[in-house]
C-alpha positions in Angstrom: 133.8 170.3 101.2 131.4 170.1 103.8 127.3 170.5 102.8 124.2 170.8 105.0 122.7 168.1 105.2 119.1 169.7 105.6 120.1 171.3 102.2 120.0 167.6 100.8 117.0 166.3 102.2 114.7 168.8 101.5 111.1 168.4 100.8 112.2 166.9 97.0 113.6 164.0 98.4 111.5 160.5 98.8 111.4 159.7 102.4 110.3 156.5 104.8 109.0 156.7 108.3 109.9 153.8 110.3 109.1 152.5 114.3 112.3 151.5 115.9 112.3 150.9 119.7 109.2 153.0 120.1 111.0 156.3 118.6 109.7 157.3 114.9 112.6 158.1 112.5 112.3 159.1 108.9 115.1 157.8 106.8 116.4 159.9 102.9 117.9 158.7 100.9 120.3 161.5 99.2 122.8 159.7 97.4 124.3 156.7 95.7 126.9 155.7 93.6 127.5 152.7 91.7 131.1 151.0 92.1 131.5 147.8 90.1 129.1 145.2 91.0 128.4 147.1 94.3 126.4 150.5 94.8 126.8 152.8 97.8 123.6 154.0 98.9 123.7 157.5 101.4 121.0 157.5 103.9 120.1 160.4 106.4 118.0 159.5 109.4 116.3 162.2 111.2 114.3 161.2 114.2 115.2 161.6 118.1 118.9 162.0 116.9 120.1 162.9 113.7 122.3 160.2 111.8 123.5 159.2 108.6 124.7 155.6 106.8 126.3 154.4 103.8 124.5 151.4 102.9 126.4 149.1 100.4 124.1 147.0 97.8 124.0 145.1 94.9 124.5 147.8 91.8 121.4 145.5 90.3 118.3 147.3 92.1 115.7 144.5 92.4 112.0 145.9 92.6 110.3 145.3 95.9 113.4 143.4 97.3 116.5 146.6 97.7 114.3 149.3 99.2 113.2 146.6 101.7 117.4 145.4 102.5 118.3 148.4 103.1 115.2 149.4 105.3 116.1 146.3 107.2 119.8 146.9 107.4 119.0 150.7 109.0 116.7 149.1 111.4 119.0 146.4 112.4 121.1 149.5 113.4 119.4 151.6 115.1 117.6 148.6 117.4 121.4 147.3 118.2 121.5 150.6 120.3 124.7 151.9 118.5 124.4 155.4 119.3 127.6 156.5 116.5 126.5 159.3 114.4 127.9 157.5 111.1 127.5 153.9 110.1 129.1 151.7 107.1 126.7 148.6 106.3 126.4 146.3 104.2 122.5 144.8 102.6 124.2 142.3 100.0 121.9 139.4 100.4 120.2 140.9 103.4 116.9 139.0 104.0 118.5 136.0 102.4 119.0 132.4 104.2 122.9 133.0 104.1 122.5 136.6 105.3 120.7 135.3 108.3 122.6 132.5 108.8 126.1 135.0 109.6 124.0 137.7 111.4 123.0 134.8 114.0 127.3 134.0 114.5 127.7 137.6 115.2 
């Protein structure tokens, strides 16, 4: 089943407007779903292009820490000048000294 995206992230849904190589974008979240010890977080990004991500996390949401991993793992995207439409990532430990340690070997 197919739905419309614009549908999903209408004006009820909490949005963030980030700076990303000079273009604005404003990212939605409009779904998630907890798996285990993971949780699969949907993002839409709607700014010179229209995109979307699934965004895998730690099912424990962590105030002030998750909303900023997954921020950082969008971003990380978009600046790598990947220009698919669709993107699997992964924030687990983003921001941590391990986390940064394997995104330097890649």
């Amino acid at each position: 089943m197919q739905t419309n995206l614009e549908t999903q992230i209408g004006s009820h849904t909490r949005a963030a407007d980030v700076m990303v190589g000079g273009a604005c974008w404003r990212v939605h979240i409009f779904g998630i779903r907890v798996v285990g010890h993971d949780a699969f977080v949907q993002v839409a990004l709607v700014g010179p292009t229209r995109r979307t991500a699934t965004v895998r996390i730690a099912a424990r949401i962590v105030d002030g820490v998750t909303g900023r991993q997954i921020l950082d793992a969008v971003c990380d995207w978009l600046a790598s000048g990947d220009r698919r439409r669709h993107r699997n990532l992964d924030a687990r430990g983003a921001g941590s000294p391990e986390h940064r340690g394997r995104e330097s070997r890649e």
